[in-house]
C-alpha positions, -999 to 999 in steps of 0.1 A, spaced: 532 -103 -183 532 -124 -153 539 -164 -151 509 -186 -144 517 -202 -106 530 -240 -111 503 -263 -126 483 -235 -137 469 -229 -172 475 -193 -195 457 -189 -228 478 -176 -252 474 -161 -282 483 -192 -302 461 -214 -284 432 -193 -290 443 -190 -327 443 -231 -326 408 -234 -309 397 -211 -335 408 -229 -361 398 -264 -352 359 -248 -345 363 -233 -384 376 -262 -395 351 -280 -381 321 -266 -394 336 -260 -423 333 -304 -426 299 -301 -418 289 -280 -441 309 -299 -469 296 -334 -456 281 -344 -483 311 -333 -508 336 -356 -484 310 -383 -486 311 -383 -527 348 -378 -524 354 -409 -502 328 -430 -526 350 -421 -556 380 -431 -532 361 -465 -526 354 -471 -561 388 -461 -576 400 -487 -552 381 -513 -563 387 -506 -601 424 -507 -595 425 -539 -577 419 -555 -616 436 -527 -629 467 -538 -613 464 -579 -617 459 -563 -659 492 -543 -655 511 -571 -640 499 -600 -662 493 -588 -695 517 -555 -691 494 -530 -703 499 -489 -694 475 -477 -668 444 -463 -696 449 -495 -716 442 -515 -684 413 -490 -673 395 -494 -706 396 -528 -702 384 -535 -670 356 -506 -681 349 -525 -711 345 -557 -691 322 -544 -667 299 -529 -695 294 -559 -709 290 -579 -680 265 -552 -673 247 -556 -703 246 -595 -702 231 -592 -668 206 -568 -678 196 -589 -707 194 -619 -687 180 -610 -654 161 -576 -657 129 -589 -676 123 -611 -652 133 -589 -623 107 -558 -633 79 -589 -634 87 -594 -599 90 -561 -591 52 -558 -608 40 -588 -586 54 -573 -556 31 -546 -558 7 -569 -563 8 -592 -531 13 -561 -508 -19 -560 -505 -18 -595 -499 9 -600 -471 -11 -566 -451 -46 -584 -452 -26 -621 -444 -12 -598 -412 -44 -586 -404 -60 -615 -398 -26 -634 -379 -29 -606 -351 -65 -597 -352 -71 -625 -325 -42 -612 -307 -59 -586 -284 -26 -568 -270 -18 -559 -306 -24 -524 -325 -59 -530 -350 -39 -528 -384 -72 -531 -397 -84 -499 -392 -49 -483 -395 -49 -499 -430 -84 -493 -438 -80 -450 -425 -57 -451 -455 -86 -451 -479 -91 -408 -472 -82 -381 -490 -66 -362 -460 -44 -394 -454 -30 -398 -488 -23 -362 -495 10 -363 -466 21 -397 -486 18 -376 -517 41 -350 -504 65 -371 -493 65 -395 -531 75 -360 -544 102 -354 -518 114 -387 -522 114 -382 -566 138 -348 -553 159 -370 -529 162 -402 -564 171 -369 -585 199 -357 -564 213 -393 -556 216 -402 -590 236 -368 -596 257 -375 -568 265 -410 -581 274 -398 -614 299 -372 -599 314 -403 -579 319 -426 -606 333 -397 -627 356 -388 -598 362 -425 -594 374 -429 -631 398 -401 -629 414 -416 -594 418 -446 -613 435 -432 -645 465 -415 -623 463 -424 -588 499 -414 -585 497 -381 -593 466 -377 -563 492 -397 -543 519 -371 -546 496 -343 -543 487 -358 -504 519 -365 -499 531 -329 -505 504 -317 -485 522 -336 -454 546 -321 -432 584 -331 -447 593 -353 -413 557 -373 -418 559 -378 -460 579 -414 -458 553 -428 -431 525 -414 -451 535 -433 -480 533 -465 -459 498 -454 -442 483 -452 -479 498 -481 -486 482 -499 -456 451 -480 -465 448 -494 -499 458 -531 -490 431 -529 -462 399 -512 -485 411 -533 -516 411 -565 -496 376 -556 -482 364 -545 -510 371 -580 -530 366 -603 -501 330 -587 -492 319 -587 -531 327 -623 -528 304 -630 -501 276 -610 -515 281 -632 -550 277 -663 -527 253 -650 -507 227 -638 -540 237 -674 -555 230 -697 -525 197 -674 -518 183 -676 -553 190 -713 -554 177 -722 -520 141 -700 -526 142 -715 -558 139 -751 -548 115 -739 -523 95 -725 -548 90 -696 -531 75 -661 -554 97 -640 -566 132 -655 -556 156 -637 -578 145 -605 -564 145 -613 -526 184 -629 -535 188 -593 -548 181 -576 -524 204 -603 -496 233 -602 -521 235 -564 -523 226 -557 -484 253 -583 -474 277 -552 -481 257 -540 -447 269 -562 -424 250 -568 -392 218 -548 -398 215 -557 -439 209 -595 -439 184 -592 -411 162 -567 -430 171 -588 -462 155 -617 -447 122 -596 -442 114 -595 -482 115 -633 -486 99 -641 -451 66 -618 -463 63 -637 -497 64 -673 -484 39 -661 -454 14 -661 -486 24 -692 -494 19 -708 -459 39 -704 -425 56 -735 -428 69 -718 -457 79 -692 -442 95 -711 -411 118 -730 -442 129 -693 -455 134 -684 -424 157 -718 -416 177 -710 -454 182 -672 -444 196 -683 -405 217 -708 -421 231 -685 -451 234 -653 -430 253 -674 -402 276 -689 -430 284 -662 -443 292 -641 -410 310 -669 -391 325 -685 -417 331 -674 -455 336 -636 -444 359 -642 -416 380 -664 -441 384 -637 -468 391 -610 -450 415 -627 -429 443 -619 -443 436 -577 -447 416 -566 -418 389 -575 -392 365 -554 -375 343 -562 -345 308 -562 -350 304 -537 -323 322 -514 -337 307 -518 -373 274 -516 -357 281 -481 -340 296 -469 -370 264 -476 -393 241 -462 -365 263 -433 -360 270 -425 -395 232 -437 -408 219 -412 -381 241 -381 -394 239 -391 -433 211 -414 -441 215 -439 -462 245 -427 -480 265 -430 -444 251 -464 -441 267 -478 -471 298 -463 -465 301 -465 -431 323 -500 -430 347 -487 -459 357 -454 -432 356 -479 -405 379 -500 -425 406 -470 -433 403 -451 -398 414 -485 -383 445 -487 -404 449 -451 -398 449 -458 -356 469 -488 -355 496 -467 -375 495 -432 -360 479 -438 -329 487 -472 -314 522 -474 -333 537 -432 -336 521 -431 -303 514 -449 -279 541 -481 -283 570 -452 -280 550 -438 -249 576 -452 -222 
């Protein structure tokens, strides 16, 4: 067979064979997308249940399952107490919510009907009154009962898989590990390693923030007396775990109930949620996560729209967790096996 000339290219068998593969193994991802996703949310969550799993182990010398059903334990009852506490009054709110919808649509109806460059929500909101417009939102209430059905399956496979990370993560270890070519198994020790220490430290550094955030939020609306505080500091506390595009739609929940109240109202909520959300993104966030890892907004921003775009929701959430691992991952394969040797 003949030499290709001097800077030429020859496929080869093998480099077909490799294309091949990489194409296979590629679709093959994107048919199981949603299997990795549940797979990397049990990852997530096993992470965060060893982080007390280990301060347990190391304090009070308890075996692995000792420690596990402890930290389990704790969380159920923690659980419980909260649900005892704060859910009666929660589903109230939730009640009144649907209640002032109305409300907030007829108070924005008659802001922008002297605003001629804006759409008539009046008769958009009034068309919804028909038959023929209700049956398409009827469709999609049953799609979306199908879409709660399979979430909540996929959750309960997660924290199962989760559990069972948790209970022997050494044995999972090993099996990656053994699974890595024999000159790469003692830096792929150290890249999980890095891996963990990174997720673990975001994990416990952004459930911080959102504690602070739901405390500060509830408080402030409280004094405020704005409607139904401790859901709108809900629904900050959980979407600071969303950085960047969370608190700005968190904002929106608390902004539409005080706009019943009065817009100076609103224009205080809107002063507590700049001042929180800017706190909490430019200072107390920056100073827990200091010390494991940092990610640029941009890129935490591209990520969610990216991965929101491809997997919905479910990317959304765990967009910042892979962003958080694939950065460890470059800085030690990449940026450190590669290119700081490149000479």
């Amino acid at each position: 067979m003949p030499k290709p000339a001097d800077g030429g290219f020859s496929l080869t068998g093998r480099t077909v064979l490799g294309a091949l593969v990489l194409v296979v193994l590629g679709l093959l991802t994107w048919e199981l997308r949603w299997v990795l996703l549940v797979l990397f949310g049990a990852v997530v969550l096993a992470v965060s249940l060893d982080v007390p799993i280990s301060l347990l182990m190391a304090r009070c010398r308890l075996n692995r399952p000792a420690a596990l059903g402890v930290v389990v334990a704790i969380l159920i009852v923690l659980g419980s107490w909260l649900t005892h506490q704060l859910l009666p009054e929660l589903l109230q709110q939730v009640s009144e919510l649907g209640e002032l919808i109305p409300a907030v649509a007829a108070r924005l109806v008659a802001m922008t009907s002297t605003v001629d460059w804006l759409p008539n929500l009046d008769g958009d909101l009034a068309s919804l009154d028909s038959w023929d417009r209700l049956q398409p939102l009827g469709g999609q209430l049953i799609g979306f009962a199908g879409g709660a059905a399979n979430t909540t399956i996929q959750l309960s496979l997660m924290v199962l898989l989760a559990i069972l990370l948790a209970l022997d993560p050494r044995s999972h270890r090993r099996l990656v590990i053994a699974l890595t070519p024999s000159f790469w198994r003692g830096r792929m020790d150290n890249l999980l390693d890095e891996c963990r220490h990174a997720l673990g430290g975001w994990l416990a550094g952004m459930t911080l923030s959102a504690v602070t955030v739901f405390l500060l939020t509830w408080a402030g609306l409280a004094l405020l007396k704005v409607p139904l505080a401790l859901l709108s500091a809900l629904v900050c506390g959980l979407l600071t775990f969303v950085p960047t595009i969370g608190p700005t739609a968190a904002t929106l929940l608390p902004l539409a109930v005080a706009l019943l109240v009065s817009p100076a109202k609103m224009l205080q909520v809107l002063l507590l949620r700049l001042v929180l959300q800017n706190g909490e993104a430019f200072l107390l966030t920056p100073m827990l996560l200091s010390r494991t890892v940092s990610l640029l907004p941009t890129v935490a921003l591209m990520a969610q729209l990216c991965l929101g775009t491809l997997l919905g929701l479910p990317g959304v959430l765990l967009a910042l967790p892979l962003v958080v691992v694939l950065q460890v991952i470059c800085r030690e394969v990449v940026v450190r096996g590669v290119m700081d040797r490149w000479t």
